[in-house]
C-alpha positions as CSV (number, residue, x, y, z in Angstrom):
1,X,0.0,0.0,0.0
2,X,1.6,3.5,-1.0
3,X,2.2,6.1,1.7
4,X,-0.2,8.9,1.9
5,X,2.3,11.8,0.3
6,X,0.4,15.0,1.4
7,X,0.3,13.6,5.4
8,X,4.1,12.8,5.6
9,X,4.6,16.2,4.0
10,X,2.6,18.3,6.1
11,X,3.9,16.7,9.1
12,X,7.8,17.3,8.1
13,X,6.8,21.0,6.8
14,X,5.1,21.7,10.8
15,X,8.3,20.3,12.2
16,X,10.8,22.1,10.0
17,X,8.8,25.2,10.7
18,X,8.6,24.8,14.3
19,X,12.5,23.4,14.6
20,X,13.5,26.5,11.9
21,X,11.2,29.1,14.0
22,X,13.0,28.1,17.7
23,X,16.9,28.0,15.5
24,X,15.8,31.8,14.6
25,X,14.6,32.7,18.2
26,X,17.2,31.1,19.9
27,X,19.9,33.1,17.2
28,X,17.9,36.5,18.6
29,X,16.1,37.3,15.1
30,X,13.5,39.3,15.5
31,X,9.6,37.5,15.2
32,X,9.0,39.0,11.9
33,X,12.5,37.6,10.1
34,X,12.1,34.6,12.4
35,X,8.5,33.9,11.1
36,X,9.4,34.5,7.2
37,X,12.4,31.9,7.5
38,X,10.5,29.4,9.2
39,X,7.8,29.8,6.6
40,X,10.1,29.5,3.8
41,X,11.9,26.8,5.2
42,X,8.6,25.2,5.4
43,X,7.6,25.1,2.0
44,X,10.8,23.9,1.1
45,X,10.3,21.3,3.7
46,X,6.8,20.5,1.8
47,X,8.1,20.8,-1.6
48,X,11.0,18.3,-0.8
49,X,8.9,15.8,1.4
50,X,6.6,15.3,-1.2
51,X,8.9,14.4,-3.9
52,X,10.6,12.1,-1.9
53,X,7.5,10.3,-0.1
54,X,6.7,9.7,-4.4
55,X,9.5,8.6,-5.3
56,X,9.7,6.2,-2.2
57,X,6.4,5.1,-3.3
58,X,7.4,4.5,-6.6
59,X,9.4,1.8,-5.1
60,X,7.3,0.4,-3.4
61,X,5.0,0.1,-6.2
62,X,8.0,-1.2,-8.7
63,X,8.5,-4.0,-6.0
64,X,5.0,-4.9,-5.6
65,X,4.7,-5.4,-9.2
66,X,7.7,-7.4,-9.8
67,X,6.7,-9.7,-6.9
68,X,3.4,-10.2,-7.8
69,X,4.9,-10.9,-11.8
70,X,7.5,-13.5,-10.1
71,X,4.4,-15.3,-8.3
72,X,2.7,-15.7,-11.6
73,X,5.4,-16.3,-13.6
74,X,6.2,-18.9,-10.9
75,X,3.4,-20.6,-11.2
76,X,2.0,-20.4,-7.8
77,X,-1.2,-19.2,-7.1
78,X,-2.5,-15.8,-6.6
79,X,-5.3,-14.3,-4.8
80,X,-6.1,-18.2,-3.3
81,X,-7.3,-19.3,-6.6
82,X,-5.1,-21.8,-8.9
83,X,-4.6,-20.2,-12.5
């Protein structure tokens, strides 16, 4: 089953903007600069968890396929039912 892309990249876009937000506050930015970075660190965070949660599921999907093709091609059964 593939992951769910847009829940794994929501989750690491709130924790890079959280973890990016405290790095700021702890350096002594100011809230406003603070808040920007964090933000834009965050749709990074988004852009880049997505593509890599797809192409993880990619292969997982490549893998699925090629067991399920060396089952049948095996000749055992799939699903329960003899072929």
């Amino acid at each position: 089953m593939p992951l769910h892309v847009r829940s794994i990249a929501v989750s690491i876009s709130v924790l890079s903007f959280f973890g990016l937000s405290l790095i700021g506050w702890l350096s002594g930015l100011s809230p406003y600069v603070c808040c920007k970075r964090a933000i834009a660190g965050a749709l990074i965070a988004y852009v880049a968890g997505s593509f890599a949660v797809k192409a993880v599921n990619a292969v997982l999907i490549d893998a699925m396929i090629e067991s399920r093709h060396e089952k049948i091609s095996s000749g055992d059964s799939v699903g329960g039912r003899n072929n």
